[in-house]
Structure formats: C-alpha cells, structure tokens
N, C-alpha and C positions, 0 to 999 in steps of 0.2 A: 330472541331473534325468531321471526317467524320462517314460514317452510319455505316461502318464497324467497327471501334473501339467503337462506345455504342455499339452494339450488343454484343461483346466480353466484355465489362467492366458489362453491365445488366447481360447476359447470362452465361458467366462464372460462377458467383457466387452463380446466381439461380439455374443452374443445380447440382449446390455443394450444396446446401442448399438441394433442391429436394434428392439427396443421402444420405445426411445425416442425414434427418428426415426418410429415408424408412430404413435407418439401425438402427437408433436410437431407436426405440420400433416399435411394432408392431402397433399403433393407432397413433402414432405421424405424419406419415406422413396424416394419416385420417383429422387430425383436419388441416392439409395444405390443401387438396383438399377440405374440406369445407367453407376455408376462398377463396379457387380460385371461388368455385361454387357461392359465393353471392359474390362475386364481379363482376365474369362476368355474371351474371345475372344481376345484377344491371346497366352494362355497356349494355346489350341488352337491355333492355327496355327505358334507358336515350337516348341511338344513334334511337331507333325505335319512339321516340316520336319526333314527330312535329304538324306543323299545323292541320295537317289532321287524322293522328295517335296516339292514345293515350291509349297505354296502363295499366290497372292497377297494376303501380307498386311496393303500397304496399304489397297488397294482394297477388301479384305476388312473390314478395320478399319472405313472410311466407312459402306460397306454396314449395318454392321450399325446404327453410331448412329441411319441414317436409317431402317432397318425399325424397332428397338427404339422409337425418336417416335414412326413413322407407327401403333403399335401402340396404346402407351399413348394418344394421341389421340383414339382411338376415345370415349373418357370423358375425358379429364383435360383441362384446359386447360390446353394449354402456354405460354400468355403468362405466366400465373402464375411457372413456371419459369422460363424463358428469358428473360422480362422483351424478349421483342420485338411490335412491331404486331399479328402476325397468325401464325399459322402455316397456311398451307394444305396440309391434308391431301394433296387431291389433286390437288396442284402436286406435293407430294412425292413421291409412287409415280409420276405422270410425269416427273419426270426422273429418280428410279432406276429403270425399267425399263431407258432405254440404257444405264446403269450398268452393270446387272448384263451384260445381254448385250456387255460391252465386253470380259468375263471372257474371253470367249471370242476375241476378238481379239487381244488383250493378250498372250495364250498363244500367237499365232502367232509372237512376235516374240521369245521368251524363250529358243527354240532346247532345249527340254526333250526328253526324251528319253522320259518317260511327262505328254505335254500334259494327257489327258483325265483324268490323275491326280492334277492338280494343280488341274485345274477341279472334280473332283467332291471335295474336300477344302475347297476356297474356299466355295462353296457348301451344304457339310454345317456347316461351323461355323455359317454363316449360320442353320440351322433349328435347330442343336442351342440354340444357347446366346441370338443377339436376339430369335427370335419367341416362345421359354419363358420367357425372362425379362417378357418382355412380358407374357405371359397372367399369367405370375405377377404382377404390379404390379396388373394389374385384377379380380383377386382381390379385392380390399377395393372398388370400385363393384358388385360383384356382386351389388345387391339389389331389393326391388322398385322404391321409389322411387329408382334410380338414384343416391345418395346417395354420397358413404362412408362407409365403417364401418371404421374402425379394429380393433374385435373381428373382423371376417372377417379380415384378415390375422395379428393377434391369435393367435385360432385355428389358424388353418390351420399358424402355423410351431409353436408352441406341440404338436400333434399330431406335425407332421414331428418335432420335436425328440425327444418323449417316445420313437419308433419306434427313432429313432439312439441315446440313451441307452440303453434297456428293452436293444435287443438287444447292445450294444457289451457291456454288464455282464451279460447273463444267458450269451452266446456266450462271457464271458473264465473265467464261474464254472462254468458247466454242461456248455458247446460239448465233444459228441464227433463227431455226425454230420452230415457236410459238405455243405452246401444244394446248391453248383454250382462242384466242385470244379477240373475243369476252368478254370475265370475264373477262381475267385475262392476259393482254398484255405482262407483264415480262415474263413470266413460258417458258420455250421451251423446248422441247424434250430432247436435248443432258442434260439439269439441271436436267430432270425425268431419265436421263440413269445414270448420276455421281449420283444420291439419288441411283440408285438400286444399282449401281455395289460398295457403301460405305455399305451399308448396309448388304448385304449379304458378307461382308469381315468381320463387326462388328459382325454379326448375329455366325460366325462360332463360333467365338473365345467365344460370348455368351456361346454357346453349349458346349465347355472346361470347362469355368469358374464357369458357375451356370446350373449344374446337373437337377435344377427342372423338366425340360422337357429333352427329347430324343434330338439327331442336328433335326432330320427330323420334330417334332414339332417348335422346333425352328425356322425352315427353311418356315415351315408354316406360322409360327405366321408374318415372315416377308413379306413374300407375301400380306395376310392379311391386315398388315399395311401401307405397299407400295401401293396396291391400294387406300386403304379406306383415307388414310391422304392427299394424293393428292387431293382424294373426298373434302375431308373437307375442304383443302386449298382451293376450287373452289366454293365450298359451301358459305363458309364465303366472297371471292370476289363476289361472287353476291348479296347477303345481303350488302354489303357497299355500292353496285353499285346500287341496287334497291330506295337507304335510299339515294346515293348521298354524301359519305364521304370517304374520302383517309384510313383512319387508324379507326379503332374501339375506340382509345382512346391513350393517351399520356401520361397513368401510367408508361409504358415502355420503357424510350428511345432507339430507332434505332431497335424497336418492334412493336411500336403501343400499343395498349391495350390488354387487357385479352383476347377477342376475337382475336384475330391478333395471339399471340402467340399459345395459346392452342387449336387453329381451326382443328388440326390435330387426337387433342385426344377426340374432340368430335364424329367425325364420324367414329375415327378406334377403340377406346376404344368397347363400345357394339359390334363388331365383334370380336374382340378378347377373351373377354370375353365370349361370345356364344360358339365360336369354341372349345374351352378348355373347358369350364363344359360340352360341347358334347362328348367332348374327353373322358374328364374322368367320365360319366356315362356311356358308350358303354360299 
C-alpha cells in the first residue's frame, strides 16, 4: 500500500471523527483535544529523550493536563466534563506553580550531566503542545456572545485542512523549487501556492456556510493560518532534525505521529485564537 492510500484510509476517518465530535456536544470534542494533548506530549518528550537528553516526563505529563484544564477553563465548564463539584481555576495554577518550579529541584537529584537541558525541554513541551492546544479548543467560544459555535471550529480545521491537501497535491504534481530546503527538503513553493489558492476557494464557501464570522474575518483567519501552519510544519522538521528522526512517531500510518500530524495547529492555533478575541473585544 502506498503512502498515499494510509493517509486517505487514517485521515479520512480522523477528520470525520474530528467533525463529529465538534458537532456532537459542545465539550465533546474538548475531551478529543485532551486525549491529542497527552499523547503528543507524551510523544515529545519519548522522541526528545536520549543519551544526552532527558526530560522529566512524568512530571511533564501532569503539568501539562493541568495547564491544558486551567486553559480551556477560561470558557468551558468543566464540571460538565469531569462530572465533579467544582473545578477551581485558581486553586489550580496555585498549586501548579510549585509544580512547575519542583522541575527544577527534581533535576538536582537526577545526577544529569546537561541539567538545564533537561529542564528547558520539560518546559518547551509544556508551551509547544498544552497551552496551543488549549487556545486551539477555544477557538469555537470565540464570538461575540461568548457562546459556542461549532462552525468556528468547523471552519478553522476545514481551512487548515484544504492548506495540507492543496499543497500535499500541487507540491507531488508541480513541486520543483524548494521552499526551505535546509529543514525541510520535500516542501516547494509551487505546494505553498496549490495550499493557498485550496484554501482561500475552501475559506469562501466557509463564509456562506458557517455565519460565525464576516468572509472578510474569514479571509483573515485564513491568512493567518496559511502562514503560521507552514511555520509549524517547519518548526516541527527542525525538532526531528535537531533529535535525528524521520517521523515523530508511527501511531499514524502514512502520518507519522501526533506531532507529524497536528504540527500545524500548534503554531497557527494561538494566532488564531488571539486574532478573534482581538476582534471581538475592539
């Protein structure tokens, strides 16, 4: 079976799943972004450890389920999910502060040979992957009346997706001239112009279909993510490349791992998100 048919046999189903849980209840797809966040956390700190690197990864692990809550929080009620009394916010960020700073004690005790290299790895998973998946999840309360909107999320992967398509297929037909060859040797320009010129054809009909936003926010938001997810596609080729590994992981065939796939919605997610609660406080 060639790479092209996993990706359509994995991806088809996942992006139906991903739809169907963001239409399915307002927090359902929430408890999917928390099952992606500890796992591709768990997958960044498994591919960052080696000889020389050694980050702490349970501690790591905790960390992040409590930023990724204390985030979504912000809007979502988690009693709803967790089905307990009460969640208090900020009960939560006071007792993960001496968490986090435990990081750094923790490492006195582990006899490491690059300490402060193990700490500033624990700590990068922590912003790469629970606080962007976070903004990502409030993505869909992103409106005036603080509501959800299902179509904001909708949208927004809907767009990511068309960029990953557009260019995956115009880069395999077209691709001669090499975007940032350096990182990331496949990628070529003409694959970055078939992502823009899919995306902003997907982006309109967005702007028909799901109301949340204006076309011209709409039109934004794809800009937005046109940049930023290439970012992140470039981002996450240099962390393999730095580490010395093809693929983040082999949960996904004709994907790679958790990181491999969702590289995109870590760096455009928090932009997106900023842009629109900008919007709609102005």
């Amino acid at each position: 079976m060639n790479n092209l048919a996993k990706r359509t046999l994995v991806g088809v189903p996942g992006a139906a799943m991903i739809v169907w849980l963001i239409f399915f209840n307002a927090y359902s797809f929430a408890l999917l972004f928390f099952l992606i966040t500890v796992l591709s956390l768990n997958e960044f700190y498994s591919r960052s450890t080696d000889g020389i690197i050694k980050p702490q990864r349970w501690i790591g692990l905790f960390c992040g389920i409590v930023v990724y809550l204390v985030i979504i929080s912000l809007k979502c009620d988690l009693t709803v999910i967790c089905d307990v009394p009460s969640f208090d916010r900020g009960m939560a960020i006071l007792l993960l502060i001496p968490i986090l700073f435990s990081i750094f004690v923790i490492e006195l005790y582990r006899k490491s040979q690059h300490p402060f290299t193990n700490i500033a790895f624990t700590f990068l998973g922590l912003i790469y992957i629970p606080v962007t998946m976070g903004m990502a999840t409030l993505i869909g309360w992103s409106s005036d009346d603080g509501g959800f909107h299902p179509s904001n999320m909708f949208g927004y992967f809907f767009i990511l997706w068309a960029h990953d398509i557009g260019a995956y297929f115009a880069g395999r037909w077209w691709g001669k001239h090499k975007l940032f060859e350096r990182i990331s040797p496949k990628k070529t320009w003409e694959g970055t112009a078939g992502g823009v010129v899919f995306s902003f054809i997907v982006a309109h009909f967005i702007s028909i279909y799901c109301p949340g936003f204006s076309r011209m926010e709409w039109f934004a938001i794809t800009v937005i993510i046109l940049i930023t997810s290439t970012l992140g596609d470039l981002v996450e080729s240099m962390f393999k490349r730095s580490i010395s590994i093809k693929d983040s992981g082999t949960l996904l065939p004709g994907h790679g791992g958790m990181l491999d796939r969702f590289d995109g919605v870590f760096i455009s997610a928090p932009f997106v998100y900023v842009f629109l609660e900008l919007v709609h406080r102005i």
